[in-house]
N, C-alpha and C positions, 0 to 999 in steps of 0.2 A: 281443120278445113277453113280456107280461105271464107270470107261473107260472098262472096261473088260466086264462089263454084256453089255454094249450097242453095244460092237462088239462084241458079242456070238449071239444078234439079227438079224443081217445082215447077207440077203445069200449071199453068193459066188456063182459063174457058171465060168465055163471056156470060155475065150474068143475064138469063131470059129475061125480058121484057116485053108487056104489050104496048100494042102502036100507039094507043093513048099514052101511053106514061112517057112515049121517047117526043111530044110533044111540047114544044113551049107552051107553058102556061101563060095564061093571061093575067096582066097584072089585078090584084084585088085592091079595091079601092079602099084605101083605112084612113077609118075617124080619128083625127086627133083633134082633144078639143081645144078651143083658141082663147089663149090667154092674154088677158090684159094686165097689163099692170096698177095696181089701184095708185091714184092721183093722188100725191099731197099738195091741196090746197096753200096757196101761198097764206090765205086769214088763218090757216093750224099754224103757222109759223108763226106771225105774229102776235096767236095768243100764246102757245110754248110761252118762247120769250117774254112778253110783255108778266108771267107768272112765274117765272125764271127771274126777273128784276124783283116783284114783289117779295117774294119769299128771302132774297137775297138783304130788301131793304130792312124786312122787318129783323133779319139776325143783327145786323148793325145796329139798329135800336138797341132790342135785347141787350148786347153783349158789348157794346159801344167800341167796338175794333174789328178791321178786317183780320187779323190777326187767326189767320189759320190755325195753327195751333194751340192756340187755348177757347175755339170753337171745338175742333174734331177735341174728343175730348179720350178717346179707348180705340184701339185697333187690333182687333183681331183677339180681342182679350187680353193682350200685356197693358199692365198698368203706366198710366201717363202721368208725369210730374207736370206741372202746371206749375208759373211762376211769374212774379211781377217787375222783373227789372232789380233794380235799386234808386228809381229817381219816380218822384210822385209821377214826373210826367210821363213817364214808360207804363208805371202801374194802368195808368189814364187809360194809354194805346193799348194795353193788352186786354182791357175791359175788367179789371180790377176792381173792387171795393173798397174804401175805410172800415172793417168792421173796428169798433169802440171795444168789443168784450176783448178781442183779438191784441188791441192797440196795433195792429200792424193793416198795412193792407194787402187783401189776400184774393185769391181767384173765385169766382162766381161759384163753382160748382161746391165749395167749401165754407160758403155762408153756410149758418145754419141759424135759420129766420126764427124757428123756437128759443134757442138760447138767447139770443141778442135780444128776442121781445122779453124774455123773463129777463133781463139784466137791467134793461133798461126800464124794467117797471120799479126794481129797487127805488130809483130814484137817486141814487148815490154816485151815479157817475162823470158828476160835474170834473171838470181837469181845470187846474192854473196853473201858469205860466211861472210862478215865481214859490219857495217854499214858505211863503206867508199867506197862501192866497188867496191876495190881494186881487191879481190879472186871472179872473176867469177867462175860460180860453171857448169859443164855439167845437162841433164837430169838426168845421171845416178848417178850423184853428189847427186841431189835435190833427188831424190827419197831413200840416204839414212840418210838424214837428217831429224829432226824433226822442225826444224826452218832455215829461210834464210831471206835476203833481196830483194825487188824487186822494183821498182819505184812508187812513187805514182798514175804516169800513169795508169800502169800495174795493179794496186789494183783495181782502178775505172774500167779497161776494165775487171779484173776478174767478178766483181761483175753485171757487164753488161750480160755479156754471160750465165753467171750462171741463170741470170732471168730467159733469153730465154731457156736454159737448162730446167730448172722448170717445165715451161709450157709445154714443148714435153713430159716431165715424166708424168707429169698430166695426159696427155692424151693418153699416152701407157701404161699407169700401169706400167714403171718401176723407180723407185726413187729414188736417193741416198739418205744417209743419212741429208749431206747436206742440198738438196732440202728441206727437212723435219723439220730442224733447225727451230726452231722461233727465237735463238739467233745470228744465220750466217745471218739471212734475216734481221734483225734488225739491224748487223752491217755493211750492205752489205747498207742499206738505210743512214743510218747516214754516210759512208764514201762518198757517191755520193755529197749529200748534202755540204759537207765539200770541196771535190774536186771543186765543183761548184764556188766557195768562192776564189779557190787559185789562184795565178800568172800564168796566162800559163806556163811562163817559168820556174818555179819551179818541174812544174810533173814530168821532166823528169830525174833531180838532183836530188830529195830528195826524198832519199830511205824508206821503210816503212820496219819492220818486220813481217814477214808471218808466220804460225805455220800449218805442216802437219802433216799426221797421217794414221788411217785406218779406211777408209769409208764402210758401209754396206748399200748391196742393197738390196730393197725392191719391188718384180715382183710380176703380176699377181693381184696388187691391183687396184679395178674401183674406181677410185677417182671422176668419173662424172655418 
């Protein structure tokens, strides 16, 4: 059966109604309440901003580069290599270090200000310029050189600190490249071994040749 012939079957009747209800209603008055929009003063803007340049200045200071990426330093939790060029002056702009225990210059986040202070209390970490020497050389000397000399003392206390260095990175997630070395750890083992061997009074005469460079840090990695 067709849709049409089965509704030509069915009666219709009008649904009753009283006279009130077949009335237009009157419309009802409704509250809505009245919204305004809150004001942003134009003095919020200019202090925003004006703490938007502060905060901006003082990371400059800090870190002495606009140098975005080795500011933002982890994202999202993958770990970030951090690195300084290969020209002093790049190291400069990425906001870099000289560390001395390091001989290399390396990223902010991979100082580690206990080692350098115990290295530097030895006292032995004088550098010259020549294998006699003769040309003592400043920090700021050392930092733009890629080789010097240092005592074979000073060798052995490098590679001491640097242990202890290793292990704090281990366990903060932040690493220099060094640390990282299986070839700096293996010479760092065989020079102990070799110091062990010498004349006391030889360590502090006979000079050794050191070679620096540009170290990269590695943050943000669980190595436990």
């Amino acid at each position: 059966m067709s849709i049409s012939r089965f509704m030509s079957k069915i009666s219709w009747s009008p649904i009753p109604q009283d006279e009130k209800d077949c009335e237009s209603p009157q419309p009802a008055k409704t509250w809505l309440p009245h919204l305004r929009l809150p004001r942003f003063p134009w003095e919020a803007c200019i202090a925003i901003g004006a703490t938007s340049i502060f905060w901006l200045i003082i990371i400059l200071i800090i870190y002495g580069s606009p140098n975005l990426f080795n500011i933002v330093h982890e994202v999202n939790g993958v770990p970030t290599v951090l690195h300084c060029g290969n020209t002093t002056e790049r190291a400069r702009e990425l906001g870099c270090v000289y560390d001395i225990l390091l001989i290399h210059w390396i990223p902010q986040p991979c100082v580690d200000q206990a080692a350098l202070d115990k290295y530097k209390a030895f006292g032995s970490w004088q550098a010259y310029g020549d294998a006699e020497g003769l040309e003592p050389l400043s920090i700021e000397a050392m930092s733009e050189r890629s080789m010097y000399w240092t005592s074979v003392r000073d060798h052995a206390r490098h590679c001491s600190v640097m242990w202890e260095k290793q292990y704090r990175g281990f366990m903060s997630g932040n690493m220099d490249s060094l640390g990282l070395s299986k070839s700096h750890t293996e010479h760092c083992a065989k020079t102990l071994l070799v110091v062990s061997g010498m004349e006391p009074s030889s360590l502090d005469t006979r000079l050794t040749s050191v070679s620096g460079g540009f170290a990269k840090c590695t943050i943000g990695k669980k190595y436990r």
